[in-house]
C-alpha atoms as one frame of an Amber mdcrd trajectory, in Angstrom:
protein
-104.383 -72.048  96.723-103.680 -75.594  96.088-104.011 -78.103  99.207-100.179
 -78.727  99.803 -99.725 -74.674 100.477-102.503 -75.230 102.966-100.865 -78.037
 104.226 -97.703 -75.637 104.221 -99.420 -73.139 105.634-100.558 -74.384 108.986
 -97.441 -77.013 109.557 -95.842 -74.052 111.469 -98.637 -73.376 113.637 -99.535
 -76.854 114.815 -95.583 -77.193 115.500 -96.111 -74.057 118.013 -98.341 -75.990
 119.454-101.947 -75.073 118.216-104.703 -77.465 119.069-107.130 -79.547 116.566
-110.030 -77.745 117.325-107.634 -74.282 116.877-106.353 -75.284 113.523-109.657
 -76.088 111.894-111.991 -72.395 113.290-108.737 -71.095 111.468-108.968 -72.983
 108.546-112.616 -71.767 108.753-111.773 -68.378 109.165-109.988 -68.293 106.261
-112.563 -69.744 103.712-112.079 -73.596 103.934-115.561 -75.762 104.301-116.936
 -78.883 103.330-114.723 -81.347 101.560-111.748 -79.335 101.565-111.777 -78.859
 105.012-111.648 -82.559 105.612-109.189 -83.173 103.057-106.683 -80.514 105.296
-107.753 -82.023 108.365-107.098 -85.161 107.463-103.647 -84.350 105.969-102.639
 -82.395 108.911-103.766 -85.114 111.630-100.353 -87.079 110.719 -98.564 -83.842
 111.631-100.307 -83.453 115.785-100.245 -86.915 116.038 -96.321 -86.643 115.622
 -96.220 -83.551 117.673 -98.468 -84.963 120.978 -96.019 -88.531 120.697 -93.210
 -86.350 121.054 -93.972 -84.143 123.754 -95.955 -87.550 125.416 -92.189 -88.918
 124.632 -90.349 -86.148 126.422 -92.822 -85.737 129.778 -92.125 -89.653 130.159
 -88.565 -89.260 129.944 -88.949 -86.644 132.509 -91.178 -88.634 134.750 -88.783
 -91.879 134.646 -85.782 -88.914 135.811 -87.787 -88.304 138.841 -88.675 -91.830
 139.981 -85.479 -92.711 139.536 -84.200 -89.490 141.942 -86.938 -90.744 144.003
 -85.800 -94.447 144.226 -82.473 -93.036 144.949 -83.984 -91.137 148.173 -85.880
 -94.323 149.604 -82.271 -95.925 149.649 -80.537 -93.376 151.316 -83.065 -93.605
 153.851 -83.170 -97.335 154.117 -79.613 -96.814 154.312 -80.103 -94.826 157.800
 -81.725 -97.714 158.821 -79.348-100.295 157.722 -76.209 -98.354 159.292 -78.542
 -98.556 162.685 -79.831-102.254 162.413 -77.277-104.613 164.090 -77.592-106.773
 160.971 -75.749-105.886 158.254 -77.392-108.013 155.341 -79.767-105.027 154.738
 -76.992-103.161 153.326 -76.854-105.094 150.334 -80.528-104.520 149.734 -80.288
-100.672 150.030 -77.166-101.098 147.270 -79.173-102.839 144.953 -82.222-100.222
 144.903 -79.971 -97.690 145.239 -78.520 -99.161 141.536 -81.671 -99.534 140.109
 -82.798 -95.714 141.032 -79.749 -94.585 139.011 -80.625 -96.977 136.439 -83.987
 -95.732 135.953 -82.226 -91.974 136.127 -79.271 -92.625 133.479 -82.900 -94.273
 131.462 -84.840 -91.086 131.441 -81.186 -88.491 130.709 -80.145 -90.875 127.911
 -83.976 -91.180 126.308 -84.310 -87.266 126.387 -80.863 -86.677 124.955 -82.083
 -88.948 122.050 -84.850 -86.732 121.929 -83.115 -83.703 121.274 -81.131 -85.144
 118.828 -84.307 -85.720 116.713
């Protein structure tokens, strides 16, 4: 078999999520050593390096959902306190992290919509 139906070969797996370590004791299952071995390593590196940036993409798209729900909570409890507190300047305060908790939220929905686009 020629390198690029190696290559070919083991695309599939690594996209269903197979580790480094996984791919090559297959790879040495199946009869690859030496220099050839490095050669398919090397060629398929590209190809998990892709894979981990896009799932490290998605989880931090996920994360900035939640800190934005979670900014969104602090307000409405500041908020408590604001409609208690004689002084209503506070009010404005709780509207302004309350807007930047959604802002944070519509970040993370729009960034993993772009990711399933891709």
């Amino acid at each position: 078999m020629s390198m690029n139906e190696y290559i070919d070969l083991y695309i599939p797996q690594i996209e269903a999520g197979m580790s480094y370590e996984a791919v090559r004791a297959l790879a040495i299952k199946n009869g690859l050593s030496g220099k050839e071995l490095n050669v398919l390593m090397r060629a398929l590196d590209r190809h998990i390096l892709e894979r981990d940036e896009r799932y490290a993409a998605r989880r931090q798209a996920k994360e900035s959902m939640w800190i934005g729900i979670a900014v969104c909570v602090i307000a409405g409890m500041m908020s408590l306190y604001a409609l208690f507190d004689s002084e209503g300047h506070y009010i404005y305060i709780v509207y302004c992290i309350f807007g930047g908790g959604v802002l944070i939220f519509y970040n993370g929905l729009q960034k993993i919509k772009y990711l399933r686009k891709e």
